[in-house]
C-alpha positions, 0 to 999 in steps of 0.5 A: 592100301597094301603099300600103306600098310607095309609102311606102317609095318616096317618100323615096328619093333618087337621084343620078348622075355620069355624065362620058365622059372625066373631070370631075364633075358632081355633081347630089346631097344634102349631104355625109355628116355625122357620125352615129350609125349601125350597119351591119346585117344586111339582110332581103334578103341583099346578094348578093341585092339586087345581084343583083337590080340586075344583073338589073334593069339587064340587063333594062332595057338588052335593052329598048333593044337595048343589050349587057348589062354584067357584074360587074367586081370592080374597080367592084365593089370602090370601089362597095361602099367608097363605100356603106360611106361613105354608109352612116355618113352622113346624105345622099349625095354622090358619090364625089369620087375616082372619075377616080383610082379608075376611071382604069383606064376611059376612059369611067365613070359612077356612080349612087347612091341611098338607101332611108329605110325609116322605121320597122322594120316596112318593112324587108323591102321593102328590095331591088335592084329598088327602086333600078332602078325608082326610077332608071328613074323619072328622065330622067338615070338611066335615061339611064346605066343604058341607055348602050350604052357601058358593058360593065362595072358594079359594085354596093355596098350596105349597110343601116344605122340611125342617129338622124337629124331627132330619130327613128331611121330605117332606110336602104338604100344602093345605089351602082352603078358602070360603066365603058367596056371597060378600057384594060388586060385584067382578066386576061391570061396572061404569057410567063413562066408568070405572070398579070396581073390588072388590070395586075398580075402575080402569079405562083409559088406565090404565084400558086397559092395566089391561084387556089385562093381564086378568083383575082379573084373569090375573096374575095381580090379584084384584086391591089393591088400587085406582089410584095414581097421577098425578106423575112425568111428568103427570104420574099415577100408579096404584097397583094390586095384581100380580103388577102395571100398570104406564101410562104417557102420553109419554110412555102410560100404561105398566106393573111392576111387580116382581123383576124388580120392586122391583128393579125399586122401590128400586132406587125411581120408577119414579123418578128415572133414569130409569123413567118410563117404555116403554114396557113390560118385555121380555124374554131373554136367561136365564132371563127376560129384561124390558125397561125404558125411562133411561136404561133396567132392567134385572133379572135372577135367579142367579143374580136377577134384576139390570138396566143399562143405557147410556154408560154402557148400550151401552158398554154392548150392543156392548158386546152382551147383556147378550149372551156375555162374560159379562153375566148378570149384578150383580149390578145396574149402580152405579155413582162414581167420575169421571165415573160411573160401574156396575158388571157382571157375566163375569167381570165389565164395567166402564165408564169415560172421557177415555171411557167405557170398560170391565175388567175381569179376571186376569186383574180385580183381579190385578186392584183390587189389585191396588186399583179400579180406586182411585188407581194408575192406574186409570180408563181403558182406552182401552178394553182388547188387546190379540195376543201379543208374548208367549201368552200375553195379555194387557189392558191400564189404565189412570195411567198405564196398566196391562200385563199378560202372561202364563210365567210371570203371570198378572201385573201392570205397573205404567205410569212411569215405563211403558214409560221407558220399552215402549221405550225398546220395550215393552214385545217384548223388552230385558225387555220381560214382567214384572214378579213382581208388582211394588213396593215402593223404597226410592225416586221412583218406582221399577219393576221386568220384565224377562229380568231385573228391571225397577227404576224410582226415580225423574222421571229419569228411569234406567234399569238394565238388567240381565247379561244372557239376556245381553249376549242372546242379544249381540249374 
């Protein structure tokens, strides 16, 4: 164990800034460069490791009699965004924008170190202690993290792979932030019932429904700049580190945050035809849902987030939500001539005067074929019928339908072929099921089905039956 952990510790690297009243010397590797590298789940869970930072560092400083430094969410926050950076890269350098990031303290310092684990079986040594003991190793380290100046820091980590030097290696990133107490109070409380958090007010119902999350050391974070409004119908927003908060005097204050409002936002907040949001997002089997005054919003990781709404939406409810065949949208609800659709995992709904209705599979692929709804068939017209003779199933479409059995494999069947071999008694006739696509004649439409073919020219159809399905049939 002790050779294993001295393996592990040899390549770490270290680096430091440490400036009293601004500037930047940089004693540091090269640049991040361009790489293939996946961030992971770490064996140590990252609240972990910066806990055991906060502690080591803590520890380290009683032994010179020197205060202990707390948790600030604002180094907190622009150290966990720097090791994000260092993590997609193959070196270190610190972070050049740290005089405009942390002008908030008059005197800061920061401290970046990586982990190259090497190979898979060393990656549960990975930890915080390991950076506090590496750093306690070097004169200008230790030197920062014992520095009696410094009330406050911030930790950020991550734990990536990538392929570097020809072989894939396993890196932790730490990178630790401190500051001089700041210039302006992380919280204070307002004459006019408000309260300003970093400097920046929040205040109403806006206010309320930050404190229920946390205030600052919720998942929202530090406000990151003042109320905007009023917005469309009254409303006001305001944004903050981990998300937004939107208040309108119809659906009150909820929270936005993560890809369910990057989505909102990509389609105009609310402005859009989602409106504002009605309640807060809720977990669901595999993802996370939030509704809207227009519609719901859905993400999951293999789809990410898209909105539904109105007779889509109801569609795909009575489908049994993202629990049913569906499965979780693709896409958000997108407006077409004459009806509107959005994709599924299991298929597609589409809505239009002739309803809302699922397509899939087979039946979707030929569809497709066909040319979507601008094609011949049109828009759906039923949902998917199955129970038919040898196995076979159908759904109808504006223009036509489409029939699938084991036998005869999945086709369109245009309006005026489908009348004439209807009057024939459909797949259950002496035409049984169609076996080919139909396909352009001089003057008409031509259709191959098991027992014959199937000509319309000039709206007249004539049906030519194979001689052995004639004789079947006389006797």
């Amino acid at each position: 164990m002790k050779n294993l952990r001295a393996r592990l510790v040899a390549p770490l690297l270290a680096a430091l800034v440490a400036v009293p009243c601004g500037g930047v010397a940089e004693v540091v590797t090269a640049l991040p460069a361009a790489a293939a590298a996946q961030v992971l789940t770490p064996v140590v869970p990252v609240a972990t490791q910066q806990q055991q930072i906060l502690d080591g560092l803590n520890r380290e400083r009683a032994k010179i009699g020197a205060p202990a430094v707390s948790l600030d969410p604002t180094l907190g926050a622009v150290a966990q965004d720097w090791a994000a950076v260092l993590g997609q890269g193959d070196g270190m350098k610190h972070n050049p924008n740290l005089a405009t990031l942390l002008s908030d303290f008059p005197r800061w310092g920061e401290i970046v170190a990586t982990a190259d684990m090497g190979n898979p079986d060393t990656r549960g040594l990975e930890n915080g202690d390991l950076a506090v003991d590496t750093w306690m190793k070097s004169d200008p380290h230790r030197a920062v993290l014992q520095d009696r100046t410094y009330s406050s820091v911030g930790i950020g980590m991550v734990y990536t792979t990538l392929q570097s030097g020809g072989r894939t290696v396993w890196r932790s990133y730490w990178v630790a932030n401190f500051g001089s107490p700041r210039r302006t109070p992380l919280v204070t409380a307002n004459p006019d019932g408000s309260r300003s958090y970093a400097g920046v007010p929040v205040k109403g119902a806006i206010l309320q429904s930050y404190t229920a999350t946390g205030a600052n050391t919720g998942f929202l974070g530090l406000p990151v700049a003042r109320e905007i409004g009023p917005l469309r119908g009254g409303g006001y927003a305001q944004a903050f580190a981990g998300g937004s908060v939107y208040w309108s005097p119809a659906t009150g204050a909820q929270v936005v945050r993560g890809a369910l409002r990057e989505r909102w936002g990509s389609m105009g907040y609310e402005n859009s035809w989602l409106g504002y949001p009605t309640g807060a997002e809720f977990a669901v089997r595999g993802g996370f849902a939030q509704r809207f005054q227009g519609g719901v919003a859905y993400w999951s990781p293999a789809t990410g987030a898209h909105a539904l709404g109105g007779a889509l939406l109801d569609a795909y409810g009575a489908a049994g939500w993202e629990n049913g065949f569906l499965g979780f949208p693709t896409s958000t609800a997108t407006g077409l001539p004459g009806g509107s659709y959005a994709r599924f995992q299991g298929g597609s709904l589409y809505s239009s005067g002739a309803g809302t209705h699922a397509v899939t599979g087979a039946v979707r692929d030929a569809w497709a074929a066909q040319g979507w709804e601008t094609g011949t068939l049109g828009f759906p017209a039923s949902g998917a019928f199955a129970g038919l003779p040898a196995g076979g199933s159908g759904q109808r479409f504006t223009g036509g339908s489409i029939y699938s059995s084991p036998a005869s494999g999945t086709h369109a069947v245009p309006l005026a072929v489908r009348d004439a071999w209807g009057a024939r008694g459909w797949e259950g006739g002496v035409l049984g099921y169609p076996v080919s696509g139909p396909r352009a004649v001089p003057g008409g439409v031509q259709q191959d089905f098991q027992g014959g073919t199937v000509t319309v020219r000039s709206g007249t159809a004539a049906v030519t039956l194979h001689a052995l399905v004639r004789g079947t049939r006389a006797r």
